[in-house]
N, C-alpha and C positions, 0 to 999 in steps of 0.2 A: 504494500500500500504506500503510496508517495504522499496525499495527502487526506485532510479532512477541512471539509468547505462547512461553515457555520453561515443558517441564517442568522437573521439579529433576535427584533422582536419575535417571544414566543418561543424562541430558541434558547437562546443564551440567558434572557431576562423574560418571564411572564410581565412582558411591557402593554401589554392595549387595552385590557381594563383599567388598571389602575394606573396608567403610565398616559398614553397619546390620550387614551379616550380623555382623562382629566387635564391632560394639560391643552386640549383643545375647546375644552367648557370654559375655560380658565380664557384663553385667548377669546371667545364669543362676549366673555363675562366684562373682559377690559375695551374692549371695543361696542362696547355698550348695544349689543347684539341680546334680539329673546330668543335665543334657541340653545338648546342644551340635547345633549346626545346621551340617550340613558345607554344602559345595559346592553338591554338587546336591540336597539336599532342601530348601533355601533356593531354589535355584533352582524347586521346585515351589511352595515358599509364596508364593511371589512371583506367582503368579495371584488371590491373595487381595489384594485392594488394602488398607492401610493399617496401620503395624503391631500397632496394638491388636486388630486385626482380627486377624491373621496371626497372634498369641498365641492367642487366642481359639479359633482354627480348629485352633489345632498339639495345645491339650491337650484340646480335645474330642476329637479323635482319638486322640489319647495316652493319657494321664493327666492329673490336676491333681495339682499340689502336695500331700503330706500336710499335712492341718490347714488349708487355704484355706478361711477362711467367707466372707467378701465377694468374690465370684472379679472383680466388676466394679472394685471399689476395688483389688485384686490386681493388676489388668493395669495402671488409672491409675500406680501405684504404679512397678508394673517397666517402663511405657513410658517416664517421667518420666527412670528413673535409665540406660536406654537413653540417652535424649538425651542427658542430660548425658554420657555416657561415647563419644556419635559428637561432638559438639559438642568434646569434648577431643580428638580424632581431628582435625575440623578445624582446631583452632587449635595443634596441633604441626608441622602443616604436608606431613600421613603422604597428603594426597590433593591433586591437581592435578584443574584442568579441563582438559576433554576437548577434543583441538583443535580451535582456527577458534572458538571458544567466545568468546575476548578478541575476534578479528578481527574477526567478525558485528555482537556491541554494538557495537565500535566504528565500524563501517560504518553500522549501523541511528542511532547518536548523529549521525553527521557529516550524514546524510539526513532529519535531524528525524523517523524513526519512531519512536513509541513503545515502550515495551517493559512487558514483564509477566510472570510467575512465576504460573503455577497447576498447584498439587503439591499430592498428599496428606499428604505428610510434614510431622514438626512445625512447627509455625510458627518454633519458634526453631532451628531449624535450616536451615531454608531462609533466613532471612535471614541470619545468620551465612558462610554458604556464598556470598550474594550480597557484603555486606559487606565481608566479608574477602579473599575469592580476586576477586572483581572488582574491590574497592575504591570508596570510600565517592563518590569523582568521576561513577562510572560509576551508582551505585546512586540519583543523584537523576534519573534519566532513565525508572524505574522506575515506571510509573506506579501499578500497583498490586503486592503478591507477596501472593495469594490463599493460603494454605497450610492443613495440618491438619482442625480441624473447623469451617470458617469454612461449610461446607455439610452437612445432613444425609445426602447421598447420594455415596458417592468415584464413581469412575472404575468401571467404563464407562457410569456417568451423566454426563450433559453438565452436570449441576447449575455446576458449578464456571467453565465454558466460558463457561455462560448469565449467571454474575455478573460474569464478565472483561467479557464484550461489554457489559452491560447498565450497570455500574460508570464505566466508558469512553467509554460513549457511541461504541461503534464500529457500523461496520459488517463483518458477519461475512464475507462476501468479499473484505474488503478488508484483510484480516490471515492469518497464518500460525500455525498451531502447532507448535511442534518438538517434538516426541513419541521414546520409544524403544521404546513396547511395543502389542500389540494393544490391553488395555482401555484405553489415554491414546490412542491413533489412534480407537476406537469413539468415545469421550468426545468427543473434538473434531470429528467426522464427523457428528455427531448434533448438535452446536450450527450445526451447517451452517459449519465453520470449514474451509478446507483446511488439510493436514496433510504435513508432511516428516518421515520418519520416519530417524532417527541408530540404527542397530543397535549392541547392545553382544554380550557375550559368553552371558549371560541369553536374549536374545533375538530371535538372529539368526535361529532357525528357525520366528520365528512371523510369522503370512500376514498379508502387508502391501497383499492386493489393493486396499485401497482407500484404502491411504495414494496422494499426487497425486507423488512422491518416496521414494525409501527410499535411503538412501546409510548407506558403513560407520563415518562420521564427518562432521562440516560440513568441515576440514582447514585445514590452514596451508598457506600456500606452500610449494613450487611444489605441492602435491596439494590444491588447494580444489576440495572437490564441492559445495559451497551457498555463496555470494553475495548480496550485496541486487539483483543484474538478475535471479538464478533465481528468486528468493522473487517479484518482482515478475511474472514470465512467466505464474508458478502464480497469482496473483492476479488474470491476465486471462484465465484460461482462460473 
């Protein structure tokens, strides 16, 4: 096995409930906006991959804003000050990674595998989320963290997948993707990547037939369901 490709949210950190979803409430709330995104109507937007996207798709269907003239410069605008307001969420300490998260890097470090980050999410957030909750030792092992709009096409396009392997110089059987949701399993299935799928709460009930794994978390001891032998078994399928 040469490497292990991590998505972000969902993967590394259970980020979209209590992560984006609130730090996008939080941006509606400062912009003096009535809309608020519960539970589960986040949970539907969340089929929409990206969040400028997912703004985009909520008030086409909705409404916009009264007075919005530039609606494209509107989203930049309010996904920005999103960031910054999940990006403060990260560094007060309000999110942990999701276990076996620490265990795995440090398993994949001590076996000289690679490692790598390809996420839709902002770029400055995804590193922040690497940096900090991993720490800065772990994060030079990191060969690439692809994020945001480093590709014209998110997820369930392989676009992202295709720059990981191609960036890398890998070979795409000979690496893994840890994915949490159907379009990041398509994504990675389509770059011809095998794929381990970690369920979260968002997306336990959606069809993992053709993840190569699907487990309810990677875990810590004594309950570890993904290992660097399992990762390596899937790699010689």
């Amino acid at each position: 096995m040469q490497a292990i490709i991590f998505d972000c949210d969902g993967v590394l950190v259970d980020t979209e409930r209590d992560g984006h979803r609130v730090a996008f409430n939080r941006a509606f709330q400062k912009k003096g906006l009535d809309v608020e995104w519960g539970v589960a109507l986040y949970g539907e937007l969340l089929k929409i991959s990206g969040g400028k996207e997912r703004m985009k798709h909520y008030f086409n269907r909705t409404a916009w804003p009264h007075g919005i003239g530039d609606r494209d410069m509107f989203i930049r605008e309010m996904h920005k000050l999103k960031t910054d307001l999940f990006m403060q969420l990260i560094e007060s300490g309000e999110l942990a990674l999701r276990p076996g998260v620490t265990r795995l890097v440090d398993e994949a470090i001590n076996e000289g595998i690679l490692l790598a980050v390809c996420s839709t999410s902002n770029e400055r957030s995804v590193n922040l989320i690497v940096e900090k909750m991993l720490g800065s030792k772990r994060r030079v092992f990191f060969g690439a963290i692809l994020a945001g709009d480093v590709v014209k096409a998110k997820k369930p396009d392989p676009e992202i997948y295709n720059l990981a392997v191609k960036r890398l110089n890998l070979e795409p059987r000979r690496c893994v993707v840890i994915e949490d949701s159907f379009n990041g399993m398509l994504a990675a299935k389509a770059a011809g990547l095998p794929c381990v799928i970690t369920t979260n709460g968002y997306t336990l009930d959606e069809d993992f037939t053709q993840a190569d794994l699907v487990v309810p978390e990677l875990g810590d001891p004594p309950n570890v369901n993904v290992d660097i032998q399992k990762l390596e078994k899937i790699c010689e399928k």
